[in-house]
N, C-alpha and C positions, 0 to 999 in steps of 0.2 A: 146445737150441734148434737146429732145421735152418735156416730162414729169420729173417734179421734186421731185412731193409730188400727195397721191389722199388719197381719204377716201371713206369710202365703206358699202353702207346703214345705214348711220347715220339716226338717227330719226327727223322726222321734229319736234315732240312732246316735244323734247328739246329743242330747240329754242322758238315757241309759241306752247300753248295748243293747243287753237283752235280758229278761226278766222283768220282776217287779221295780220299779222305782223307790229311790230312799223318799221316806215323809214328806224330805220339803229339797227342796234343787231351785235353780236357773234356769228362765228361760229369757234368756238376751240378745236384742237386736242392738240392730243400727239402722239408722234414720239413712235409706235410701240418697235422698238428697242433702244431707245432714253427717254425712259418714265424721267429718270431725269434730262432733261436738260429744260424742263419746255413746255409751251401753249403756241401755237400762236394762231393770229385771223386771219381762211383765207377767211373772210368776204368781203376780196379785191382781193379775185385769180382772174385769167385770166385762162380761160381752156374751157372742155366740162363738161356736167352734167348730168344727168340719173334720173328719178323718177319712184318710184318704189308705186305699190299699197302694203295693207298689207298682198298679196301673196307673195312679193317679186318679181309680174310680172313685166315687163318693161314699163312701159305707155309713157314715153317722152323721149325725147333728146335735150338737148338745149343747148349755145353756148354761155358764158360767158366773157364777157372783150371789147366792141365793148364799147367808151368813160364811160361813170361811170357807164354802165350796167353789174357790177362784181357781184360774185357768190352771195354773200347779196340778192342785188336788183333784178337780177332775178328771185332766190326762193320765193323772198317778192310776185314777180308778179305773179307766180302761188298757190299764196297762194290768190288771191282775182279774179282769171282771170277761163274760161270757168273747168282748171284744176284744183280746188280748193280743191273740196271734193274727188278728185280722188287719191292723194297720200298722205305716212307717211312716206317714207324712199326716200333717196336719194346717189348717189354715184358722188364723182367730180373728175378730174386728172388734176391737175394743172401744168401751163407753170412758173409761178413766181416762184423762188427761195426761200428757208428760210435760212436766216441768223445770225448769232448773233450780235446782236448791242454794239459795244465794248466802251461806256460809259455806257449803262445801264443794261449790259446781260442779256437782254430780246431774243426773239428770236421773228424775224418778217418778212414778205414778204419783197421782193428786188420789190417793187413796178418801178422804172426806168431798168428793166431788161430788155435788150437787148440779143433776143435771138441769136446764134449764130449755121450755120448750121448746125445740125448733120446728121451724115453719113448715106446712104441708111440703112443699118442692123438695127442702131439704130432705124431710122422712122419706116421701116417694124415692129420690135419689140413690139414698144409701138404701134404702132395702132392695133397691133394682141392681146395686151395686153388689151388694155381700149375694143373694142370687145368681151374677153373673160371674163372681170371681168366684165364688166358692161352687160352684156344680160346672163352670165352665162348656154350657151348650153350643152348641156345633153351629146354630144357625143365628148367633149374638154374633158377628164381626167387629162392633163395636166398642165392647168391652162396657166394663162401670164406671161410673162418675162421681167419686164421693165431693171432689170439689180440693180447690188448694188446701186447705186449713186440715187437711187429713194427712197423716203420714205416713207413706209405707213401708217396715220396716223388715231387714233381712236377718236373719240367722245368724250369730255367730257364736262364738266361747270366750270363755274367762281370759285364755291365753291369747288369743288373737287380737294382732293388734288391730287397731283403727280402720287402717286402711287396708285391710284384708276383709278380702270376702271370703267366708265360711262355706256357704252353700252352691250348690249346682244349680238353684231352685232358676226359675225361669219367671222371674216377678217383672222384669224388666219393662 
């Protein structure tokens, strides 16, 4: 499996207003189809990442997980870097796994994931996928196929419960 979990023009506006970002914050979904098994913080994905103006144009692409430079820290860093004022949404597809922690059933990243090959079909898939969801081209009708075992997960906060949806995002 290349892709395990992504999210998809999450707001930057929920994590900080405006300004620089504190160090270290949340970035918490919900499992789409999974809404009551509760929030993770995928503040430590490993993956790719997408930032989007409030056209929902494309403006960056950038490349998460190279030693503690995880999805957090790099969002932190276009929040204070040339790209600053340039975005408010962003989309991620993350390599780490979420799992349930069976002393606390919490659900959290498999931070020590070792990934394990997957098949030609599969890579083909997911890269025609994170392409098509993430630049969103006009002449795709189709959309991307990561396949069941992938989950897509939506926005929300600390405060919000479960079954509330946070975001306006259009992941549907």
């Amino acid at each position: 499996m290349l892709i395990h979990n992504y999210g998809l023009f999450w707001r930057r506006s929920i994590i900080a207003a405006d300004g620089p970002w504190p160090r270290s914050g949340d970035l918490l979904g919900i499992g789409v189809k999974q809404k009551r098994r509760g929030k993770v913080d995928f503040s430590r994905q490993r993956g790719i990442y997408a930032l989007y103006d409030d056209n929902f144009r494309l403006i960056y692409v950038g490349q998460a997980g190279r030693g503690d430079r995880r999805l957090y820290n790099r969002l932190r860093s276009h929040s204070i870097n040339n790209l600053a004022e340039r975005w408010s949404r962003f989309s991620w597809f993350g390599i780490l796994p979420v799992h349930e922690d069976p002393a606390s059933k919490a659900l959290k990243l498999v931070d020590d994931h070792e990934p394990t090959a997957p098949t030609r079909e599969t890579v083909l898939n997911h890269m025609e996928a994170i392409l098509i969801m993430a630049g969103e081209p006009i002449r795709n009708a189709k959309g991307g196929v990561f396949g069941k075992e992938v989950t897509l997960y939506r926005q929300t906060t600390a405060g919000a419960g479960l079954g509330e949806d946070d975001t306006d995002a259009t992941d549907d």
